[in-house]
Each structure stands twice: as structure tokens, then as C-alpha cells.
N, CA and C atoms of all chains as a GROMACS GRO file, in nm:
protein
  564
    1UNK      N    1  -1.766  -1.600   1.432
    1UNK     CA    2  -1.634  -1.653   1.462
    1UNK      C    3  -1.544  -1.640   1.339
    2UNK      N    4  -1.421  -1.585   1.345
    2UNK     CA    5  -1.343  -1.630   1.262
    2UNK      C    6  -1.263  -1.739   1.169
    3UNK      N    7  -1.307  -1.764   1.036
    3UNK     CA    8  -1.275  -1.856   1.028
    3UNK      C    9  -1.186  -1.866   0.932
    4UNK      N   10  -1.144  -1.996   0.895
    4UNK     CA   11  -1.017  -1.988   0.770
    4UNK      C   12  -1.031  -2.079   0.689
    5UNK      N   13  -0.986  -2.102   0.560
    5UNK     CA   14  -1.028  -2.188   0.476
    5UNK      C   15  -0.880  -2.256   0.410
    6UNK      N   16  -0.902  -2.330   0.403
    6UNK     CA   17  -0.740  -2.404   0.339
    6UNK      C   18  -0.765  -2.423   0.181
    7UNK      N   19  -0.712  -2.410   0.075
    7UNK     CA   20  -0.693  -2.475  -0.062
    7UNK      C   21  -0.583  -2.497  -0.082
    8UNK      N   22  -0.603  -2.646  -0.112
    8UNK     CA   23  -0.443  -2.715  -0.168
    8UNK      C   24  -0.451  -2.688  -0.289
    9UNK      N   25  -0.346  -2.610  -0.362
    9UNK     CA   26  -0.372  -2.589  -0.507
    9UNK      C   27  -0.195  -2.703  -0.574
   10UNK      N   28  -0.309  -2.770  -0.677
   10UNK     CA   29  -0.283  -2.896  -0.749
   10UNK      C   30  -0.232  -2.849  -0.886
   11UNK      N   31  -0.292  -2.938  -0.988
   11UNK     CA   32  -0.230  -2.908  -1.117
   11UNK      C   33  -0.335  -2.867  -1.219
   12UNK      N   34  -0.530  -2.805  -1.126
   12UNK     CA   35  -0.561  -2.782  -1.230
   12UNK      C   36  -0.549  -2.620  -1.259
   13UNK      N   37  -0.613  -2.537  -1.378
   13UNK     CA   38  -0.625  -2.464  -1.416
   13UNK      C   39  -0.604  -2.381  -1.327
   14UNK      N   40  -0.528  -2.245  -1.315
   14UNK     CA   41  -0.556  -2.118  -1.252
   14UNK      C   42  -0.697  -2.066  -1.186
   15UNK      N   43  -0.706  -2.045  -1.252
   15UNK     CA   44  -0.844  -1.984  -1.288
   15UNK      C   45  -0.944  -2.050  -1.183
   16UNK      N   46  -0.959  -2.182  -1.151
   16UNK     CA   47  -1.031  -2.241  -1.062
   16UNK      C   48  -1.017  -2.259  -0.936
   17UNK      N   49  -0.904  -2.231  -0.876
   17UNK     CA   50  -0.833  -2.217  -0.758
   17UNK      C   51  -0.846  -2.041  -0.757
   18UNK      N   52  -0.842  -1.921  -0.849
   18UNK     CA   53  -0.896  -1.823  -0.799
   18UNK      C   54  -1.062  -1.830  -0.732
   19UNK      N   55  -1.153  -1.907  -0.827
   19UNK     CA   56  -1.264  -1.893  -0.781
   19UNK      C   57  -1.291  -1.984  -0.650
   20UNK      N   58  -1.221  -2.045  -0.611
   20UNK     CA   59  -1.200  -2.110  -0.536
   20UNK      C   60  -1.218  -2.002  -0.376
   21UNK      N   61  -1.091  -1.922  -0.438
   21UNK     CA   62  -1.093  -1.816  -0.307
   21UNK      C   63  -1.177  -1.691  -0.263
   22UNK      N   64  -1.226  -1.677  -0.413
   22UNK     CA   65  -1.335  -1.565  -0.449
   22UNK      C   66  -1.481  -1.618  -0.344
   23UNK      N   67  -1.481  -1.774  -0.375
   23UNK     CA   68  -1.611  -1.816  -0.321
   23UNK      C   69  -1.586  -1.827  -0.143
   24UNK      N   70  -1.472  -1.852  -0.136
   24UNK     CA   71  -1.466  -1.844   0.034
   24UNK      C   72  -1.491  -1.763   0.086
   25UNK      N   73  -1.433  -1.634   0.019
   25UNK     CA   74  -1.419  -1.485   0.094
   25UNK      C   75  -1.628  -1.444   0.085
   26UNK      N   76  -1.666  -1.521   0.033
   26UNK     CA   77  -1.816  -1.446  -0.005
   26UNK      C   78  -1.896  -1.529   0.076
   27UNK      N   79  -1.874  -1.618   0.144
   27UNK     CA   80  -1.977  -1.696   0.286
   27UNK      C   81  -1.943  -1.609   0.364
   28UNK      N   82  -1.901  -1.527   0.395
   28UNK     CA   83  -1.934  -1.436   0.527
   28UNK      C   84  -1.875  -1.415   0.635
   29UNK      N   85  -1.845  -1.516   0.703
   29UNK     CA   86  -1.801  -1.452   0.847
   29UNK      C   87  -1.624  -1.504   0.799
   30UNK      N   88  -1.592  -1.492   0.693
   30UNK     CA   89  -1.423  -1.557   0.674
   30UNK      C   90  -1.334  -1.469   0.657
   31UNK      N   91  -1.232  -1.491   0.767
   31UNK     CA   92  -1.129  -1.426   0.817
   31UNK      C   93  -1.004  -1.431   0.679
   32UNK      N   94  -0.942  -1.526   0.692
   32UNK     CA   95  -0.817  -1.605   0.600
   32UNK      C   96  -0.859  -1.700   0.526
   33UNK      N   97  -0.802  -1.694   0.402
   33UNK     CA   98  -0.783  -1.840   0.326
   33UNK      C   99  -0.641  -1.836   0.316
   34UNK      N  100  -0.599  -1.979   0.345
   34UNK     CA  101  -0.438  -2.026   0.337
   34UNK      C  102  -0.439  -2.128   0.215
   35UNK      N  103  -0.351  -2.051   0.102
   35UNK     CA  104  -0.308  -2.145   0.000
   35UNK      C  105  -0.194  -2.246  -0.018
   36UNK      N  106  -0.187  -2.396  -0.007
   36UNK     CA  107  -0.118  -2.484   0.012
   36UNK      C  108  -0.032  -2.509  -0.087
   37UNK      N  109   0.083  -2.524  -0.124
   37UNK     CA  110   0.133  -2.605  -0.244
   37UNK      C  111   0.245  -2.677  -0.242
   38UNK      N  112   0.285  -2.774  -0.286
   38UNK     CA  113   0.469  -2.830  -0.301
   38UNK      C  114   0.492  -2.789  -0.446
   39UNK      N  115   0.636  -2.831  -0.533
   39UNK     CA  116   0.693  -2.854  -0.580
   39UNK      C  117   0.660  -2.738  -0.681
   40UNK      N  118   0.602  -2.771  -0.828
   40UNK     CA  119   0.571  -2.703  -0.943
   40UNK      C  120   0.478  -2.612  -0.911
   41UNK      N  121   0.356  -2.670  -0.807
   41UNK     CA  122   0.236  -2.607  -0.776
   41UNK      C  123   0.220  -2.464  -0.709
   42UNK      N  124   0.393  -2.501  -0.639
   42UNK     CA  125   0.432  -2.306  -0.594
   42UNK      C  126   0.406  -2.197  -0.702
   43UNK      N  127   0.438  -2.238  -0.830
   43UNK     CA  128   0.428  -2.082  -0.935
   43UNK      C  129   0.295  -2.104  -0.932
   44UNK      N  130   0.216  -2.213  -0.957
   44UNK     CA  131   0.054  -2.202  -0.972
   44UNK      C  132  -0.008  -2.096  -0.856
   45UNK      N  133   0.038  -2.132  -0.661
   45UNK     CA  134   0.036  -2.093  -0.599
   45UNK      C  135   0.007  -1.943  -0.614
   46UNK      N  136   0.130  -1.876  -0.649
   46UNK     CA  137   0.167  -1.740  -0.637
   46UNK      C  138   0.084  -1.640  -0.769
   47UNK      N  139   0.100  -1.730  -0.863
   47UNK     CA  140  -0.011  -1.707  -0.990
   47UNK      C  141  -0.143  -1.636  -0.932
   48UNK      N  142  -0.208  -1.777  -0.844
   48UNK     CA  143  -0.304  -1.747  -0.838
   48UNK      C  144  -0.328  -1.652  -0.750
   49UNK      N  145  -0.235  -1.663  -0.610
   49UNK     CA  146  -0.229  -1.522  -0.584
   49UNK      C  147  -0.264  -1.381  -0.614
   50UNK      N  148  -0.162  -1.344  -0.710
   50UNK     CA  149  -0.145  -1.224  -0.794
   50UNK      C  150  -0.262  -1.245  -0.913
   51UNK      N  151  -0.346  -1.330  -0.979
   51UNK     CA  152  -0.438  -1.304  -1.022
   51UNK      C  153  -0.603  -1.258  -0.946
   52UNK      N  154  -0.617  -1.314  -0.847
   52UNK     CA  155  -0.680  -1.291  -0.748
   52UNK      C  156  -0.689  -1.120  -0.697
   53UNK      N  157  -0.560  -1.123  -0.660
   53UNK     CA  158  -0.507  -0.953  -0.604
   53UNK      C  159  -0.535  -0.880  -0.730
   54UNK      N  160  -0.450  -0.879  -0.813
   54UNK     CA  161  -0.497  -0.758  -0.901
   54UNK      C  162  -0.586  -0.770  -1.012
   55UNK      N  163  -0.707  -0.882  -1.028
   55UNK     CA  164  -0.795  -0.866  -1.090
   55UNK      C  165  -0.928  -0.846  -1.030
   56UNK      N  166  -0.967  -0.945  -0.891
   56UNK     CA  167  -1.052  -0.954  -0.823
   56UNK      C  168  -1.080  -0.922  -0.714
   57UNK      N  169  -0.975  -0.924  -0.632
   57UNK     CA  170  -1.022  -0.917  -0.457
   57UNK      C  171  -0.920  -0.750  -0.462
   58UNK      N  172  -0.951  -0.670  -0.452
   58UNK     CA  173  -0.867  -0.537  -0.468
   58UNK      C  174  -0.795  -0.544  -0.318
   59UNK      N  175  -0.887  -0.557  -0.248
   59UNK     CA  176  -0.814  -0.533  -0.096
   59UNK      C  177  -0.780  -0.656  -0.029
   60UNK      N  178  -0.721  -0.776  -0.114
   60UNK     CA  179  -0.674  -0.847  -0.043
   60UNK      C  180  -0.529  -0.857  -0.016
   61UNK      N  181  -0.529  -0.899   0.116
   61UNK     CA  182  -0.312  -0.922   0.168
   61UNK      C  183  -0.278  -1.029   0.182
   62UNK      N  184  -0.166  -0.993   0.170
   62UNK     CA  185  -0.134  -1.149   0.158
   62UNK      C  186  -0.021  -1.146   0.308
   63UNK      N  187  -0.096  -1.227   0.446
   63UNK     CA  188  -0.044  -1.192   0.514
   63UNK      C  189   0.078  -1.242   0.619
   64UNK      N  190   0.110  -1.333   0.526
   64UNK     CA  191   0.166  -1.409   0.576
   64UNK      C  192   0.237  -1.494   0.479
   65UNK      N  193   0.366  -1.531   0.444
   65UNK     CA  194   0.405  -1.645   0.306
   65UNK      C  195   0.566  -1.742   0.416
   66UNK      N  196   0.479  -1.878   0.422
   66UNK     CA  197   0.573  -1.963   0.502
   66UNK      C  198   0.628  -2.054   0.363
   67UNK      N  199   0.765  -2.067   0.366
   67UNK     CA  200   0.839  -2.178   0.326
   67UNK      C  201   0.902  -2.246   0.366
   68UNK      N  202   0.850  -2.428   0.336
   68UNK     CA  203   0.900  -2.519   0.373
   68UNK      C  204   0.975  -2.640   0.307
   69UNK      N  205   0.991  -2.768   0.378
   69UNK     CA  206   1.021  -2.872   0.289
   69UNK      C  207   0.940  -2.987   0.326
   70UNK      N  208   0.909  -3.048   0.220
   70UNK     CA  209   0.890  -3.196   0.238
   70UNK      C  210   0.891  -3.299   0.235
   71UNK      N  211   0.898  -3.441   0.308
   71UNK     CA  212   0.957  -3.566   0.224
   71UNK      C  213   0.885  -3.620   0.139
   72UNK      N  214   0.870  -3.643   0.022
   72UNK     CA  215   0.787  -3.777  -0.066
   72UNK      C  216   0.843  -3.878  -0.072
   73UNK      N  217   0.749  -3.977  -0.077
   73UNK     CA  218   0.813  -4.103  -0.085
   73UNK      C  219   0.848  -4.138  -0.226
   74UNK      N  220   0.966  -4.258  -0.162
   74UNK     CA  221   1.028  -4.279  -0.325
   74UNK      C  222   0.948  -4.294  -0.470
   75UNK      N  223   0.989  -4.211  -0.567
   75UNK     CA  224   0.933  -4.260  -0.654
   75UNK      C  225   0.953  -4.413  -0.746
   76UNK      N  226   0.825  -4.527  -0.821
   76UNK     CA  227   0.832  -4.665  -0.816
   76UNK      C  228   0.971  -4.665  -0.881
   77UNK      N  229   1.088  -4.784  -0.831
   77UNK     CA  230   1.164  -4.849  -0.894
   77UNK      C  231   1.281  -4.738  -0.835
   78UNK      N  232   1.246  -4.668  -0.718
   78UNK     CA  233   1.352  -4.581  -0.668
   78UNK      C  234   1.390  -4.624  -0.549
   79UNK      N  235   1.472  -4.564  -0.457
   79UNK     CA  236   1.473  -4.607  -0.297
   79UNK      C  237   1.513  -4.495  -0.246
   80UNK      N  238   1.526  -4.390  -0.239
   80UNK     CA  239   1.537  -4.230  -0.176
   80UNK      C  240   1.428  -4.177  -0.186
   81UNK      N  241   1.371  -4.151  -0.069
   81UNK     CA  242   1.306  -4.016  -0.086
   81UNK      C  243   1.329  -3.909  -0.129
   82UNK      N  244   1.216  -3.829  -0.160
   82UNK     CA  245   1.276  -3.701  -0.192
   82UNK      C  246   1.290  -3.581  -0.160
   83UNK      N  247   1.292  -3.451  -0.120
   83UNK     CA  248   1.253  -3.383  -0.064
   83UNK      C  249   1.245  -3.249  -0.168
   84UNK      N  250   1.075  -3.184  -0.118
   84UNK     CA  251   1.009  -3.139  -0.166
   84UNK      C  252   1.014  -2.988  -0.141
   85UNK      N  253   0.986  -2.881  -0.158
   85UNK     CA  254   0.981  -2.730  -0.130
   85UNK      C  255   0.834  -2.741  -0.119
   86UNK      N  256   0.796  -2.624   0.027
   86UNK     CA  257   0.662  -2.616  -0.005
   86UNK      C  258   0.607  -2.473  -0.005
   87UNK      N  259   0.491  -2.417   0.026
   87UNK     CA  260   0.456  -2.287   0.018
   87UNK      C  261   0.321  -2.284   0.123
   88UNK      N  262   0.336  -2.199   0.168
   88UNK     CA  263   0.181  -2.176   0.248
   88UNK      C  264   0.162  -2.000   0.243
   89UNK      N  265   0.070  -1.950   0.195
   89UNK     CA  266   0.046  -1.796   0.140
   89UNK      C  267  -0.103  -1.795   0.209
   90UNK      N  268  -0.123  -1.679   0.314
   90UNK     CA  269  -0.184  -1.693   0.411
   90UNK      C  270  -0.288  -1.548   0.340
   91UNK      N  271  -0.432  -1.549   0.325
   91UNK     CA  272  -0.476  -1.369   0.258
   91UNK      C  273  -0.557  -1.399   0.343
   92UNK      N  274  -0.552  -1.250   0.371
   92UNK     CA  275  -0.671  -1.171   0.443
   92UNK      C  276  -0.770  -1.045   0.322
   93UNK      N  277  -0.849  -0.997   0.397
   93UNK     CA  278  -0.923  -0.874   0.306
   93UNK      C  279  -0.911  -0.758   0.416
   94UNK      N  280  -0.848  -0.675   0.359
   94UNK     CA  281  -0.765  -0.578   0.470
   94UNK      C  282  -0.932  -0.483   0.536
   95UNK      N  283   2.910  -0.084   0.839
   95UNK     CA  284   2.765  -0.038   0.774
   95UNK      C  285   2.658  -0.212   0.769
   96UNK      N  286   2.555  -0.221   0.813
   96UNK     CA  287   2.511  -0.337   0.737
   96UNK      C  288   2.436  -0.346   0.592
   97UNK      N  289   2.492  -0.415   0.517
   97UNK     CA  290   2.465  -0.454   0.358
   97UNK      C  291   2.352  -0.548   0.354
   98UNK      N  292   2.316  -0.535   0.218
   98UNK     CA  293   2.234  -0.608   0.136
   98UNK      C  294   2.262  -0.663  -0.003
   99UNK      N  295   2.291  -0.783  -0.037
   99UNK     CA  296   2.306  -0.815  -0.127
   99UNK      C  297   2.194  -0.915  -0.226
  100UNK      N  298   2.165  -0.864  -0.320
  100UNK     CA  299   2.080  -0.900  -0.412
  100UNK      C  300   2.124  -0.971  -0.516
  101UNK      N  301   2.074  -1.133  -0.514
  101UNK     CA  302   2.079  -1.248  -0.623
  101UNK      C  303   1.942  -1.293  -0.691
  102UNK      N  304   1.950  -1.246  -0.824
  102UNK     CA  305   1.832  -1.272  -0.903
  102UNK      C  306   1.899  -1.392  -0.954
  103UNK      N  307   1.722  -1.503  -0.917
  103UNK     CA  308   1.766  -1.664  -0.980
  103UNK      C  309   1.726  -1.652  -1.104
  104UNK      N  310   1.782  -1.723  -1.175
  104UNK     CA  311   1.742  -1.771  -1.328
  104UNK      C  312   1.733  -1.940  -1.375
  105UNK      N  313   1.791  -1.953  -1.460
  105UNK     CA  314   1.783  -2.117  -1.470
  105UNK      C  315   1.924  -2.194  -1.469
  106UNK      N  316   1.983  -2.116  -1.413
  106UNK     CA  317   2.115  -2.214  -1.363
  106UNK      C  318   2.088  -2.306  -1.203
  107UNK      N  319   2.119  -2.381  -1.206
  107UNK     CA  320   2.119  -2.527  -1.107
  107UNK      C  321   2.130  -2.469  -1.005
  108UNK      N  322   2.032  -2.493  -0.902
  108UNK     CA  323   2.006  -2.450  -0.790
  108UNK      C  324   2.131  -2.417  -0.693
  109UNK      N  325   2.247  -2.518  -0.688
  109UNK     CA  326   2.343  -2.534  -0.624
  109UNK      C  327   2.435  -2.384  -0.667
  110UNK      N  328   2.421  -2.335  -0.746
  110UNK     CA  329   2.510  -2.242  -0.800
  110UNK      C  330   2.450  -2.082  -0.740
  111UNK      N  331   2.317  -2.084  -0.701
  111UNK     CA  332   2.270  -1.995  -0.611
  111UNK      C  333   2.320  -2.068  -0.463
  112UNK      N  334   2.285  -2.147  -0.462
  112UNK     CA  335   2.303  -2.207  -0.277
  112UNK      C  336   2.476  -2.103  -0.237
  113UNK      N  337   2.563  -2.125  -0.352
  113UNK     CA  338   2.734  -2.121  -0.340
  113UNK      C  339   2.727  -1.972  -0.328
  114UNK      N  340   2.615  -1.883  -0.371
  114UNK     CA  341   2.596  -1.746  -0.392
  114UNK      C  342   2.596  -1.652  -0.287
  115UNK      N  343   2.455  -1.713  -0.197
  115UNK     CA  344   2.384  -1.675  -0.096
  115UNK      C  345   2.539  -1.729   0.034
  116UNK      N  346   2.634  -1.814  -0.020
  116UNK     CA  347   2.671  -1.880   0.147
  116UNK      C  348   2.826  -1.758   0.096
  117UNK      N  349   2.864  -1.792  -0.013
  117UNK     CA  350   2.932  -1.653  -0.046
  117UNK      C  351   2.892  -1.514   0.039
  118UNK      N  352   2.819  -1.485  -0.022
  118UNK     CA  353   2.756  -1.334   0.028
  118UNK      C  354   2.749  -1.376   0.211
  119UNK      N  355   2.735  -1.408   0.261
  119UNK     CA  356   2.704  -1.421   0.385
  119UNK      C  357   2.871  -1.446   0.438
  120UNK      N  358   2.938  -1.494   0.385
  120UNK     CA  359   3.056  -1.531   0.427
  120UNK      C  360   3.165  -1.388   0.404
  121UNK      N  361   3.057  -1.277   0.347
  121UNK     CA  362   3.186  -1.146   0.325
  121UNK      C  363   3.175  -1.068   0.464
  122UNK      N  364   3.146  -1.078   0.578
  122UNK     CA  365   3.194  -1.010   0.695
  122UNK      C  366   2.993  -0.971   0.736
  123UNK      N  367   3.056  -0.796   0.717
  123UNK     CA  368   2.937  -0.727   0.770
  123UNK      C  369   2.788  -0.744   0.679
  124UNK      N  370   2.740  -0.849   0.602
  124UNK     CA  371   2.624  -0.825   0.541
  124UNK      C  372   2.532  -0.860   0.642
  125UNK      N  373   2.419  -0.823   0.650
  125UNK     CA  374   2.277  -0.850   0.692
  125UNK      C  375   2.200  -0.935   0.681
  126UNK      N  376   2.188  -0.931   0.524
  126UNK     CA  377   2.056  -0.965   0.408
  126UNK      C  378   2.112  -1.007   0.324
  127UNK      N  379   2.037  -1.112   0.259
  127UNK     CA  380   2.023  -1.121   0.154
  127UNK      C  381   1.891  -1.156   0.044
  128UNK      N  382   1.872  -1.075  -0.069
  128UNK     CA  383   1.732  -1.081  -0.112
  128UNK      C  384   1.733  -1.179  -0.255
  129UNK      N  385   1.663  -1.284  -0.242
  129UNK     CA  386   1.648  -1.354  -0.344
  129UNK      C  387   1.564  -1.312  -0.457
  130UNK      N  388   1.566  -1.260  -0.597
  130UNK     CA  389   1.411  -1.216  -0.702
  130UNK      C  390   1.447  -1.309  -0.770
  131UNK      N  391   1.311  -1.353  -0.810
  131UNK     CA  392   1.293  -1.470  -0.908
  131UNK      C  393   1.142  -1.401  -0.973
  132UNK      N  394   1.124  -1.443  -1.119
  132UNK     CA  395   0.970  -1.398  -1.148
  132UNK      C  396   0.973  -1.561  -1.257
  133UNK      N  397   0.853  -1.592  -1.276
  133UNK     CA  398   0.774  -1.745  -1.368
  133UNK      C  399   0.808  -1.830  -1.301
  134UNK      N  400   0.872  -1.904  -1.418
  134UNK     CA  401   0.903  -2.036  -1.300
  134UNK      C  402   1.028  -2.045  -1.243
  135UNK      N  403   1.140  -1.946  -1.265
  135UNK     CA  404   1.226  -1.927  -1.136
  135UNK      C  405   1.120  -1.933  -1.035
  136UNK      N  406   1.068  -1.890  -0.968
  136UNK     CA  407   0.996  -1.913  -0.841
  136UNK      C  408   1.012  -1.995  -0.798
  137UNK      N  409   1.008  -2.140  -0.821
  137UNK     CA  410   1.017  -2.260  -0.751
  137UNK      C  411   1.180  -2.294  -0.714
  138UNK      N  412   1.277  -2.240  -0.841
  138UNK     CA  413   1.384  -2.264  -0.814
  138UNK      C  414   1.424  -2.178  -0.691
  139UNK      N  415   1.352  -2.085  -0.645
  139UNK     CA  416   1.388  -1.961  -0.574
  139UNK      C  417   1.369  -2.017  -0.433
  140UNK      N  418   1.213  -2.070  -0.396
  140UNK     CA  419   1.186  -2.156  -0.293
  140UNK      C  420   1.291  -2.260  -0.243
  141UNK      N  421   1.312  -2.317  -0.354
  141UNK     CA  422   1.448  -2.450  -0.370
  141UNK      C  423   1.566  -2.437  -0.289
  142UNK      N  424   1.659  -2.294  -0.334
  142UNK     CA  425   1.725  -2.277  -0.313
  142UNK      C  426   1.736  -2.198  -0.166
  143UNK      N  427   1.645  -2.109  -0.149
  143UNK     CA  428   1.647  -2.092   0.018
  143UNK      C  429   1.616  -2.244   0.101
  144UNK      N  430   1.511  -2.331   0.069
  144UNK     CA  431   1.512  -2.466   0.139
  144UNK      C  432   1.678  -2.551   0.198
  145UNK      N  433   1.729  -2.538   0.037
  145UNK     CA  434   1.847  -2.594   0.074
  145UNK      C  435   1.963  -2.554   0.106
  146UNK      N  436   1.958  -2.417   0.086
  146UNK     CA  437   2.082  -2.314   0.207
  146UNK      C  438   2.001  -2.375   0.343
  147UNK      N  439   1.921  -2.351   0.362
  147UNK     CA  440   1.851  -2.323   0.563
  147UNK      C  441   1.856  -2.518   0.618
  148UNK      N  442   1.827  -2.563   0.503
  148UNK     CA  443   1.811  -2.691   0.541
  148UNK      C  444   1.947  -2.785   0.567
  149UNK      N  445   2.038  -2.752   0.504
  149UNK     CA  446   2.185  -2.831   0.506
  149UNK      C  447   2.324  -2.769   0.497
  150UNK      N  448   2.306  -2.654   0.472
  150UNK     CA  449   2.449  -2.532   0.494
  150UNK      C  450   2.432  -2.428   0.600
  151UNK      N  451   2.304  -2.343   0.590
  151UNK     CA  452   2.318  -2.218   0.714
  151UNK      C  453   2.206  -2.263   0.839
  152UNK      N  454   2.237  -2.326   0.917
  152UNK     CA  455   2.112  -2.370   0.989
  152UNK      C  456   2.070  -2.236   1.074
  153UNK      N  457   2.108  -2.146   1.080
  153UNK     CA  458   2.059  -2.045   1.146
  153UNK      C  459   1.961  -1.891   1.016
  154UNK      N  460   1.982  -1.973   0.937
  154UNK     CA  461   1.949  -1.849   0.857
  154UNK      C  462   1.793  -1.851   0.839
  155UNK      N  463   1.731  -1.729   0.847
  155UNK     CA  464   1.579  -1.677   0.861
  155UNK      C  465   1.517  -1.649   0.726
  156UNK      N  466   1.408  -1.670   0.727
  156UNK     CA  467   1.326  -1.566   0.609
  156UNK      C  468   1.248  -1.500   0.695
  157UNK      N  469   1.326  -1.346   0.639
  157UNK     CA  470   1.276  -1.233   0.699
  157UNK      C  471   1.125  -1.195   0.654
  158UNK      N  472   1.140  -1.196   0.525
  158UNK     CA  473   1.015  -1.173   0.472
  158UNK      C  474   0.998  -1.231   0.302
  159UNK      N  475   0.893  -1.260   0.261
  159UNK     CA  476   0.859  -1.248   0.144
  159UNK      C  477   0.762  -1.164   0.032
  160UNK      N  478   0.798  -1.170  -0.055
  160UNK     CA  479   0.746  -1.038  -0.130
  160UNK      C  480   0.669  -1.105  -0.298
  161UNK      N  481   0.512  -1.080  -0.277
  161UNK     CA  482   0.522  -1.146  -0.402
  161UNK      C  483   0.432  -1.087  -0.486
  162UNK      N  484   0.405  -1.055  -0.630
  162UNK     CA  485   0.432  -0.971  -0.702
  162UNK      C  486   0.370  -0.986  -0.872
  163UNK      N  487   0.376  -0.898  -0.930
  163UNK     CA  488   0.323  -0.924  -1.100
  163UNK      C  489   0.446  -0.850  -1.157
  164UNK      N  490   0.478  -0.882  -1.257
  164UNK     CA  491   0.563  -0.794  -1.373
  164UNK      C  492   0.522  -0.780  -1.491
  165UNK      N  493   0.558  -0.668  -1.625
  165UNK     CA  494   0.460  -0.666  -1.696
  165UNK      C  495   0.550  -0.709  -1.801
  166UNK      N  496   0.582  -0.842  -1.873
  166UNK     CA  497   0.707  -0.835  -1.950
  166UNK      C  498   0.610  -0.836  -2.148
  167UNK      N  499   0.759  -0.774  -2.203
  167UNK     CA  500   0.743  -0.764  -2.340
  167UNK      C  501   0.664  -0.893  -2.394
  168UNK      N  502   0.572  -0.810  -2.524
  168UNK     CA  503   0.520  -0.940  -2.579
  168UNK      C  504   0.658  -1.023  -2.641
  169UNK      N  505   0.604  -1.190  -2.661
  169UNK     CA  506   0.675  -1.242  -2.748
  169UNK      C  507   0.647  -1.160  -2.853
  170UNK      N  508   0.801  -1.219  -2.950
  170UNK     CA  509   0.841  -1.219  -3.091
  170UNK      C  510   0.667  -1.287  -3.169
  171UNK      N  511   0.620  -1.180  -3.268
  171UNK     CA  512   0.485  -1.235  -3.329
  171UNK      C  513   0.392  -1.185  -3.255
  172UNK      N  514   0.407  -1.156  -3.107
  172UNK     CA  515   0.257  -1.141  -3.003
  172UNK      C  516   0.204  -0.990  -3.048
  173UNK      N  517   0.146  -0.916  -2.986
  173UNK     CA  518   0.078  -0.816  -2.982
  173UNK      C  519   0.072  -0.734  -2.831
  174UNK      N  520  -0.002  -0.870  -2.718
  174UNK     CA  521   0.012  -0.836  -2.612
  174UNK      C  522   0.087  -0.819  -2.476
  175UNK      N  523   0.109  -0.766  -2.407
  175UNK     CA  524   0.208  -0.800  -2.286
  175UNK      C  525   0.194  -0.833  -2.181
  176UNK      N  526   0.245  -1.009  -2.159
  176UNK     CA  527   0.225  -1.063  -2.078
  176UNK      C  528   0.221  -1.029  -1.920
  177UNK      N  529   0.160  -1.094  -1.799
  177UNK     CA  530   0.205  -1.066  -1.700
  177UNK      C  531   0.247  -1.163  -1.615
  178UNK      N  532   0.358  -1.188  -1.519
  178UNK     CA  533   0.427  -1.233  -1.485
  178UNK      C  534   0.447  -1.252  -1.318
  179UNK      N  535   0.436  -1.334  -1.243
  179UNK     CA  536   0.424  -1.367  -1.137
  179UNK      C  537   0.622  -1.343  -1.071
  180UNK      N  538   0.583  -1.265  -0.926
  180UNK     CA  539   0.734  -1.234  -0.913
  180UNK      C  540   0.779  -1.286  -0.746
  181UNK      N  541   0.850  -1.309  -0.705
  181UNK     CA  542   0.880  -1.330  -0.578
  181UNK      C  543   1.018  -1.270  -0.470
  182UNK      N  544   1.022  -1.193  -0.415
  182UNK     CA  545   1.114  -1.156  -0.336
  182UNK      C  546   1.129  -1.214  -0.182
  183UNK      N  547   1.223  -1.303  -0.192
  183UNK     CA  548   1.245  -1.370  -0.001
  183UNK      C  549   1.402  -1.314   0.028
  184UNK      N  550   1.362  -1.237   0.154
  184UNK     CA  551   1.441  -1.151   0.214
  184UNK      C  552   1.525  -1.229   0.313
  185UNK      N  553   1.643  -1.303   0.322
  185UNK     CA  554   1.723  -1.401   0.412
  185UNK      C  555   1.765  -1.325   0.473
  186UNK      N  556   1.760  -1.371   0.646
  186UNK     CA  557   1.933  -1.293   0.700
  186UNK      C  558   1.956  -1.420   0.824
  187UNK      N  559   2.045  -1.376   0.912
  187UNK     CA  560   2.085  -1.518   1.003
  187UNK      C  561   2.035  -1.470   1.132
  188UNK      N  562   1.965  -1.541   1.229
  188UNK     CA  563   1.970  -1.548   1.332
  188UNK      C  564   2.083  -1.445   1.412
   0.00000   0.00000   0.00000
């Protein structure tokens, strides 16, 4: 069956969110991994992307890239929410 | 003829691209418009399509996105040359 794997990529290191995707694509029957991110975590996002693509996975696509928004809640001692940019970067292995 | 007009973000305030993109769209026959951003423009790049689509052009699309490495000069002192994460989102309207 086809399957897909989600990583929310956060604020750590690069590098660990590539292996992250390296290790999905290598269980076997996996179709897509979809990479998640808001705010700052988009350049991490796309980083890891493009480190992935042209160091490791040669034939991977990237097949899909949705942008969105989102609300956070106020930050303490605030009363607006905020609204957030997000990213969803969808790879396949062609 | 239909046009294409191309706005590379940098680090001026998001709002000053938003006035760019509703410009360009507001000159008659354009199509498109292509946003490039590479580091952390990226996020500002996301930003600023969010908040054209979200509160000025409610009809406007992302056609596509495009994302990317660049190979830029070492710093002043460096030796090596960095590489650089890039993003192209292709707008047009409904």
C-alpha cells in the first residue's frame, strides 16, 4: 500500500530532519513524505529540502508545495492573535 | 500580449511587496506574477503572497512553486562558497 509520512520540521538542526526523510524513504513500501512548517521553520523547510535533493535522494521531487496561513494564539500579556504563514512540500522518488 | 512580471523580495517590509504585486496586477493585460526570494527572504516571500491572497486579491492563485539552491560568493575572509536555498511562487488570478 502506499504510504506517506508527515515531518513537522521545528527548530532543530537541518541535518536531522534530512535524516529524518532519508529514513522514511528506506522502510519500503513509501510513496510521499510531506514536510510541515509555519513561520521561521519555512527556510528550515526548504533547506532541508534542497539538502536532501542535491546531496542525498538524487531522484527525489518535490511534488507538490502548498501555502498557507495560520492562527496562533495570543502571545502572554497580548490579546490578538496572530497569523502565521505556513508550508507543506510534498516529495516523491520519481 | 499576456505578461509576466517579476518581483525579487529582499528585506524591505512585507507591505511594500504586497503594494508591488497589487500594482503589477492592476496594469491591464498581465497574467503572472513571479515572486524570487533565496535565505531567509523565503519566509518573507511566503508572507507576502499570504497577505496579498488573504486580504487584498481574493481571487489570486499560486500557480506554481519553484524551489531551489544558489551558489553565492564566499564571505569577505571565507574561502568557500556558500549554498543557498531559493524559492520561486508563480501568482496569477482566477
Amino acid at each position: 500500500m502506499a504510504g506517506q509520512d508527515v515531518i513537522f520540521i521545528g527548530n532543530k538542526p537541518p541535518m536531522s530532519y534530512v535524516l529524518a526523510i532519508i529514513t522514511s524513504f528506506s522502510s519500503g513500501s513509501l510513496r510521499e513524505v510531506v514536510l510541515k512548517a509555519r513561520g521561521a521553520a519555512i527556510l528550515t523547510a526548504v533547506d532541508v529540502e534542497e539538502i536532501t535533493r542535491t546531496r542525498f535522494i538524487k531522484d527525489l521531487k518535490v511534488k507538490n508545495v502548498v501555502l498557507g496561513t495560520a492562527e496562533m494564539p495570543p502571545r502572554e500579556g497580548e490579546t490578538k492573535s496572530r497569523m502565521i504563514s505556513t508550508i507543506e512540500i510534498a516529495l516523491s522518488r520519481a
